[in-house]
N, C-alpha and C positions, 0 to 999 in steps of 0.2 A: 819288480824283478820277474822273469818269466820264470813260471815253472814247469816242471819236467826232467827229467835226465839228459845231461845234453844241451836245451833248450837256452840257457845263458850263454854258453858257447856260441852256438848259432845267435845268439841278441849279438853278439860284439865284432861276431866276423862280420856279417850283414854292414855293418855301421863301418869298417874296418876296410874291408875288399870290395865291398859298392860304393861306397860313399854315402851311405842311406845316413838321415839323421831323424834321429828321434825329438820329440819334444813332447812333454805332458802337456795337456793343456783342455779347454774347455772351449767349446766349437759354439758361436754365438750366431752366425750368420755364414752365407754363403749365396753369393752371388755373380752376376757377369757385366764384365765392363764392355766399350764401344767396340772394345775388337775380339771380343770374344773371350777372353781369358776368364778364368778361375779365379777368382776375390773370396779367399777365407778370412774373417774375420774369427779371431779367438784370443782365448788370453791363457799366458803362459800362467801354470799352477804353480811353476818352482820361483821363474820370477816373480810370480805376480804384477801383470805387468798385460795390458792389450798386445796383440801381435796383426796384426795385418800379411796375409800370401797369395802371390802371385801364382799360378798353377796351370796346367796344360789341361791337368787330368785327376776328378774328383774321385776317389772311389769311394765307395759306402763297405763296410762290414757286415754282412746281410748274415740275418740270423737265421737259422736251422728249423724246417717244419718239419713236424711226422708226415708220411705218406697221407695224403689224403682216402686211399680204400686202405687204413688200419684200423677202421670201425667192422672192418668185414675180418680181418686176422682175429678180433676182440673175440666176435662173437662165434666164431667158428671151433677157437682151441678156450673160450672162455678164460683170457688172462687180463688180468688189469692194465690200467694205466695209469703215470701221473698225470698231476693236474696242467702239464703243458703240452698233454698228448702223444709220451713216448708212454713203452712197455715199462711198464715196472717188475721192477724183479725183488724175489722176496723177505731181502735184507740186504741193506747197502754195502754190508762190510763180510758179515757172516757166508753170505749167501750171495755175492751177487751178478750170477747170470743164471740161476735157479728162478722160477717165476713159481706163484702159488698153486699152480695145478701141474702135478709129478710128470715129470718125461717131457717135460718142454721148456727149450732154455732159450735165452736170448742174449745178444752180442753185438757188437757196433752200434751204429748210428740207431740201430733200433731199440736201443735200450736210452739215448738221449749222444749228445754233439761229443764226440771226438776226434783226437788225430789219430793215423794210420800205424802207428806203435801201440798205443791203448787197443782201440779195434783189434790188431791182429793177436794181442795176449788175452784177450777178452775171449774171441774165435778159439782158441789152443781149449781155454778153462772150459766153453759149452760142448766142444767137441767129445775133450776128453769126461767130462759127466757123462754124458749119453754114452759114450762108450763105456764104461761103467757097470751103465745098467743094460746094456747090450750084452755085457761078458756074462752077468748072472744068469742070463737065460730064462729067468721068473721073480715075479714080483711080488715082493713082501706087503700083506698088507694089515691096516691096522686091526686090532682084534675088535673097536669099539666105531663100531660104522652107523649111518642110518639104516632103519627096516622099515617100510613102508604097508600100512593094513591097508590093502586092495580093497575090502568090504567099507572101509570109512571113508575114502577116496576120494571128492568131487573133481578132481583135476582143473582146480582152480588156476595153477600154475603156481601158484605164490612161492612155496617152496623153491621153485628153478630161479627165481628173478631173483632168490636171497643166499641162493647157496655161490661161493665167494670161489670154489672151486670148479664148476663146471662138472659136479658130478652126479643133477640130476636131469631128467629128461622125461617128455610125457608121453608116455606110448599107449596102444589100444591094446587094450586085455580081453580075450574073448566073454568072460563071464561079469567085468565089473566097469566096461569101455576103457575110457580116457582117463588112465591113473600116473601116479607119478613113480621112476623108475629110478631106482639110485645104483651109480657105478662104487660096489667096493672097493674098487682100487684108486680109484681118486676121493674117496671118501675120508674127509679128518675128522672127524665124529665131532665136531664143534659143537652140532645142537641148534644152530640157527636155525633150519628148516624143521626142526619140531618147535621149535619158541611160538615159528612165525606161522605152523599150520591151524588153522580155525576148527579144523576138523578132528585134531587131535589123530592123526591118522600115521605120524611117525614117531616112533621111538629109538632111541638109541642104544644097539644089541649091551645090553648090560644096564642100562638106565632108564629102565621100561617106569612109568609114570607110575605103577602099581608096583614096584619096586623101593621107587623112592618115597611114596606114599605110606609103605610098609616101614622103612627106614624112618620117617618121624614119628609114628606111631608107636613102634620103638624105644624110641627117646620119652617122648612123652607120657 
């Protein structure tokens, strides 16, 4: 059965007022005879049963790629992708033309294949987000973000390559060079980028390592 709204409708007039016919079936070969014609060879799934067809004109169902410069969107607004190369977005159901890094949303084809009723109700839901946060004027952010100690620094980069948000950056500091620079406002205080710093050079404002060190101590 097709799905959609609609979309059964459209299956029966198609068949109905063109004449088109459908058949399930399972495509085994495809070939051309002495004068040119289309030779499908397949077998019907409801009969079970080989079928052999004559044809003017083969067409193929060609599937859907992501843009080829979407490696440059990626790294530009720093948003993921699934693993067949569209945008991902940050819950399928809950969330889904939200992407993991705040104030950038995505819609149609660029989120993965659809038709032109999906796409354009998709376009409505990212517009109206953004406008949203358009109307507030200012942006809320969380209370527990990365802080970054300039003096411990190496500007290894590691931190950037792990943070999942795009929210840090390596910039030159007059007094301590090439350190790493965190946007609180894209900041989710996850913690990755102190897990993953060697230098011990990030903490998270509330969950300073001498904090939670104090906290087992504590206990203990």
């Amino acid at each position: 059965r097709a799905f959609g709204k609609g979309y059964e409708e459209f299956y029966e007039s198609a068949g109905r007022n063109y004449g088109i016919s459908y058949m399930r079936g399972r495509i085994a070969e495809v070939s051309e005879d002495e004068d040119h014609n289309v030779i499908i060879r397949s077998e019907d799934t409801l009969l079970q049963q080989p079928v052999e067809l004559k044809v003017d004109l083969f067409i193929l169902s060609c599937g859907l790629e992501p843009r080829a410069d979407a490696d440059i969107i990626t790294s530009l607004l720093r948003i993921q992708r699934s693993a067949d190369g569209f945008f991902l977005e940050a819950h399928p159901k809950l969330r889904p033309v939200d992407t993991l890094t705040d104030g950038i949303f995505i819609a149609g084809v660029a989120q993965g294949p659809k038709d032109i009723p999906d796409a354009v109700a998709q376009a409505k839901g990212a517009a109206s987000s953004a406008a949203v946060l358009m109307a507030k004027g200012e942006v809320e952010v969380e209370p527990f973000f990365g802080v970054v100690r300039s003096e411990r620094c190496i500007g290894c980069g590691m931190c950037v390559e792990n943070c999942a948000y795009g929210a840090i950056e390596l910039v030159e500091d007059r007094w301590f060079g090439t350190v790493a620079k965190i946007n609180e406002a894209l900041c989710k205080g996850c913690g990755a980028c102190s897990g993953n710093c060697r230098c011990s050079a990030i903490d998270i404002k509330g969950f300073t390592a001498e904090q939670i060190y104090s906290i087992i101590t504590g206990r203990l």
